[in-house]
N, C-alpha and C positions, 0 to 999 in steps of 0.2 A: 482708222483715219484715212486710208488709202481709196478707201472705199467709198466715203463720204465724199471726198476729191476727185473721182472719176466720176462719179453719178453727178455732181456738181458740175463738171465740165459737159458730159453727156446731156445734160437738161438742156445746157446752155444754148449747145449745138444743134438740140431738137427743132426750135424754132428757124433756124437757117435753113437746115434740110427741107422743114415743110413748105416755107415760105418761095424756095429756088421755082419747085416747076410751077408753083398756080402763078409768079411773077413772067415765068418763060411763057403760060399760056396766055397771060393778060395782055390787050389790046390798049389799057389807058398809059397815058406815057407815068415816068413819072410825076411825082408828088416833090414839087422843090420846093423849101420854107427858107425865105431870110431876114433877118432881121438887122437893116444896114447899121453901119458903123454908124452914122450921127442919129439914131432913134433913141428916144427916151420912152420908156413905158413907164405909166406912174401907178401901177399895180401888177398882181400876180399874172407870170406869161406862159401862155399854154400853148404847145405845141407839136404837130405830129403828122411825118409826111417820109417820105425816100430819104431825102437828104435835108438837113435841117442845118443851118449857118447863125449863127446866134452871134453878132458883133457889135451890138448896139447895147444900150445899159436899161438895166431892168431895177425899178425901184421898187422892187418885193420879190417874193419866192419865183422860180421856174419849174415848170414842169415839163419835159421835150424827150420826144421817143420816137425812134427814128432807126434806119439803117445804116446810114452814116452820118454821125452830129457834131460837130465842130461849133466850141464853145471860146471863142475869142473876144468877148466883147466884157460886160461888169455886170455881176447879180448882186446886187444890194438884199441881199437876203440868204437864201438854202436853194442847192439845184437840185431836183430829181429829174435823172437820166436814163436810157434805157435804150440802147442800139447794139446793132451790130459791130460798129467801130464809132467808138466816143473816144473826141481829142479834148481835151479841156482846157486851156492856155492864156486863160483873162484873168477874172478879177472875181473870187467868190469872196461875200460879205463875211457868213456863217457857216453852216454846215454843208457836208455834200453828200447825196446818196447814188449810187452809180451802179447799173446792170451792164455787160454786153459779153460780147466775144472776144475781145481786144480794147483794154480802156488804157490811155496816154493821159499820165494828169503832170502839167506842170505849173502849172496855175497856184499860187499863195493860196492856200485853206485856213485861217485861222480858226475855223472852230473843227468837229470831226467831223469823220471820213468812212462810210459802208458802203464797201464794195464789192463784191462779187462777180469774176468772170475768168476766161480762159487764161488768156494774158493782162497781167497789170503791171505797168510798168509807173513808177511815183519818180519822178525828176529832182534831180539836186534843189531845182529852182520851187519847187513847191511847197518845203515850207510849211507842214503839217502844224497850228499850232495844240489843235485839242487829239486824241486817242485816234486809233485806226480798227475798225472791225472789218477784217475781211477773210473770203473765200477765192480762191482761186487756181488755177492748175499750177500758174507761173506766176511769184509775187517777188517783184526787182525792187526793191526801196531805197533812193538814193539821198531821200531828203532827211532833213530832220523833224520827228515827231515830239510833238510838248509833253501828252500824258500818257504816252503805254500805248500797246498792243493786243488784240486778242484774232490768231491768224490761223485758217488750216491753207496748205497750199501744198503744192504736189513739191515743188520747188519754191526754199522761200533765200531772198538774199538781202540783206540789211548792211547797208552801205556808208550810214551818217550814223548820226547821236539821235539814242529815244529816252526820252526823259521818262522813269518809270519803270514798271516789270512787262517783260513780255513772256506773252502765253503762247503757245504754238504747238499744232499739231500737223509736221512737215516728212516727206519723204525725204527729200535734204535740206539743211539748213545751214547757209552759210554767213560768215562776218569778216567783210573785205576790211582790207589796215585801218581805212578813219571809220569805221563801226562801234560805236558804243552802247552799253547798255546800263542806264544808271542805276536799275532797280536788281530785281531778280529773273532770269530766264529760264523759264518751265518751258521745257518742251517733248512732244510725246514723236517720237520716232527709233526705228531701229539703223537709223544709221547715226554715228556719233559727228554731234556739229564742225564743221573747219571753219575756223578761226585763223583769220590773217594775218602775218607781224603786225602787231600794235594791237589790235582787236582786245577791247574789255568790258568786262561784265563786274560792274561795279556790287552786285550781290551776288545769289547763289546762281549757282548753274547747273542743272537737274537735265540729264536726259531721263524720262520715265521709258519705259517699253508698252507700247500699245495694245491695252489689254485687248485679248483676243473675244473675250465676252465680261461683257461690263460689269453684269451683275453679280460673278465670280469675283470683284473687288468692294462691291458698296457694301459686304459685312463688315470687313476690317480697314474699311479708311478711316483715314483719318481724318483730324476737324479741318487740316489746311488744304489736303487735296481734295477733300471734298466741297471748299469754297472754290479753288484751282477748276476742279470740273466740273461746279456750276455754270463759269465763268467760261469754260469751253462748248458746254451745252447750250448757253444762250446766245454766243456766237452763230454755232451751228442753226440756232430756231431764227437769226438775223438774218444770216446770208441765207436761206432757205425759203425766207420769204421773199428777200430781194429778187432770187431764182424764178418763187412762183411767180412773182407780178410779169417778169418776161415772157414768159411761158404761159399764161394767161392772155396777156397784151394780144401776141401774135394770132394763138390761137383764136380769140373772140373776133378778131378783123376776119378770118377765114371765115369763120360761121358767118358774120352778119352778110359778106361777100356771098357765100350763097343762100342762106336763106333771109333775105331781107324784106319781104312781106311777111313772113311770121314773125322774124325777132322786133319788126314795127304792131303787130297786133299784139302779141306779149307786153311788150312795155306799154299800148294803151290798158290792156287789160288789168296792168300792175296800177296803175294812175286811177282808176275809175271805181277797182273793187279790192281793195287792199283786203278789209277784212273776211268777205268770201273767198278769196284766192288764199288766207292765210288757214282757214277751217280745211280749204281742200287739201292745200299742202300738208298742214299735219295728219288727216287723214290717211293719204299716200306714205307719210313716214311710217305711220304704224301698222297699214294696212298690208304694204308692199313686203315687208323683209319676212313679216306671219307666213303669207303665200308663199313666198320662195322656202320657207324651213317646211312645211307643210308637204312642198311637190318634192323636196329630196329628200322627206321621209317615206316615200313610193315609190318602187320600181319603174314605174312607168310615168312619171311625173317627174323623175331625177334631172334628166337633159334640161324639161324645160325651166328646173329649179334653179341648174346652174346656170345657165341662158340667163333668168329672171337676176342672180345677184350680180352678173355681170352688168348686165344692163342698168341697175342699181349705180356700180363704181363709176360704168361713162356719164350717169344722169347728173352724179354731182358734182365732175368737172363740169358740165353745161350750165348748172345754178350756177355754180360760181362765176364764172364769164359773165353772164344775165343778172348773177347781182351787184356785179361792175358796174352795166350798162344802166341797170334801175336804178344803184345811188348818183351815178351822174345827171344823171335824168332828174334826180330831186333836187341836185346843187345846184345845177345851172338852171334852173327852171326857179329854184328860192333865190337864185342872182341875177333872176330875169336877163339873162342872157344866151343868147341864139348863138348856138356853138353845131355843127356837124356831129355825127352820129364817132366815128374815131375820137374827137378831141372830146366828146363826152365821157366817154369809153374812158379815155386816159385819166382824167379826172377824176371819175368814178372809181376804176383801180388807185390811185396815187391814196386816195382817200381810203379806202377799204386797207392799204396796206399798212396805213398807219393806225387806224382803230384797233389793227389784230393785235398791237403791243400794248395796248390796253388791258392788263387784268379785269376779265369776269368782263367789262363793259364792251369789249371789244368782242369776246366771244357769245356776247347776250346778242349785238346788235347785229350779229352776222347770222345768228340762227333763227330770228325773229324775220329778219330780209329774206332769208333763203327759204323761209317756208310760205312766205308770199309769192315769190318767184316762182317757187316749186308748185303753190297753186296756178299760177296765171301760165305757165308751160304745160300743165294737166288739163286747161282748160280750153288751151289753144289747141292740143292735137288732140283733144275729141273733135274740137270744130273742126279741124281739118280730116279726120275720121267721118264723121258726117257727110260734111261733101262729097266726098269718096265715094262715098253708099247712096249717095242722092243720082252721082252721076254714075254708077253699077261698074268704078271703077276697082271698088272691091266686095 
């Protein structure tokens, strides 16, 4: 579990790191977004820039990803967030989903709450009324949650009353004096929970020890730790994904940053020959891994076998990003609205990450996209291999 919480934090971090020096060598200033206090939007609000101020009320969902996002205003709906530093401190309707490096929520939630990031700090004043799923290095929870928990964090500290069982798989876990818990608390860690005067666990209270390899337990579990760590596994597949869409987001802005007459002829390419870019791309799926098991069955083909499946692992972060950018490209284009190439982007991921929870439809609809993609990238650097040899630059 320790493990899963360092790479979680480490992910998180990656897009910071990349982001500092192409920001140190950029000449445009920044990207400032606000949305004033007496503004009424009477539909879903999409947004994405340096700094992003959100104080006006949104009469549907938001979508807003940013460096630093400050959410003081009212969502009459669900927020999905995603920054470097998200303050949250308004009015959310329903649910909330939340990426960053540091998130601040004090803001009422009545419905739940997935979050994943370094630091997460949940305020007395917030008020959780539905479940909490989160990841995190550092999890401070001062409010009160309605239905239960499912948490891995490096550090977790439960501070109010959670109605329900909490699940937890923590480096340390603690529970200050007015801390309750009305269900049962499973939690997987090797150090035993500190509990505060007063602190109660209205059911059972289970530390497990952290199996050092999992599959050395799935003979002989049992029926109820085996629902327990389902319920910890799909946590993990939750915040995991929340993780990818950041890490995704950031990345794809770099790419299109530099190469933005290719990723503009790719996305027509995608738009004009869906079904030929879809025959190429399966071809490349079956053609490409054959060749690489082929060359590292040869002495002298080995280098550039493993070359080839390397080259494989980078291609299909690159679809991914590209099939971000191609379903935004269909929504806003079926919503006939003219949006920048970033706020497509977002949309395009925000949409992609909710289909992945989709059983079987979510994973149909992302390999069917990504092997159009996968054709219209194959077909774009031949073009650009063409040229090359037209002008005897290679």
């Amino acid at each position: 579990m320790k493990l899963f919480i360092r790479t979680c934090i480490a992910v998180l971090a990656l897009p910071l790191i990349l982001v500092a020096p192409v920001a140190a060598r950029g000449t445009n200033p920044p990207k400032i977004v606000m949305l004033e206090k007496n503004t009424i939007v009477n539909h879903d609000y999409f947004a994405a820039g340096d700094s992003i101020t959100v104080s006006g009320t949104v009469n549907g969902d938001a979508y807003v990803a940013g460096g630093t996002v400050t959410m003081n205003g009212t969502i009459n709906g669900d927020l999905f967030v995603a920054g470097g530093t998200v303050n949250i401190s308004g009015n959310i309707l329903h649910d909330l989903r939340a990426a960053g490096g540091t998130i601040n929520i004090s803001a009422p939630i009545p419905g739940n709450i997935t979050v994943a990031g370094g630091n997460v700090n949940v305020a007395k004043d917030a008020r959780i009324g539905g479940s909490i799923l989160a990841g995190a290095g550092t999890l401070e929870l001062l409010s009160p949650v309605g239905r239960g928990m499912n948490v891995g964090a490096g550090t977790l500290t439960i501070g109010n009353r959670v109605n329900g069982d909490v699940t937890a798989g923590a480096g340390t876990l603690s529970m200050l004096p007015d801390a309750t818990v009305t269900g049962n608390l499973n939690y997987w860690s090797k150090n035993d929970a500190t509990l505060g005067t007063g602190a109660t666990v209205s059911g059972l209270l289970v530390r497990h020890e952290p199996p050092a390899k999992m599959e050395r337990k799935l003979p002989g579990m049992t029926a109820d730790k085996g629902i327990v760590m389902t319920k910890v596994f799909a946590g993990i597949f939750a915040v995991w994904s929340v993780v990818n869409f950041l890490v995704a987001f950031i990345l794809g802005l770099i790419i299109f940053a530099v190469l933005p007459v290719f990723t503009g002829k790719t996305i027509d390419a995608f738009r004009k020959q869906p079904l030929a870019d879809f025959g190429i791309g399966l071809l490349t799926v079956i053609a490409l891994p054959v060749l690489a098991i082929v060359l590292c069955v040869t002495i002298i083909g080995l280098p550039l076998g493993i070359f080839l499946f390397a080259a494989l692992g980078l291609l299909v972060v690159v679809v991914h990003v590209y099939i971000g950018l191609a379903l935004g490209t269909i929504i806003m284009g079926g919503l006939k609205m003219k949006s920048g190439r970033t706020l497509t982007y977002l949309v395009g991921l925000i949409v992609l990450l909710i289909v992945s929870f989709i059983p079987v439809v979510g994973g149909l609809t992302k390999s069917i996209l990504g092997l159009i993609v996968l054709g219209a990238l194959v077909t774009q650097k031949y073009e650009v291999a063409k040229q090359m040899r037209a002008k005897k630059l290679v």
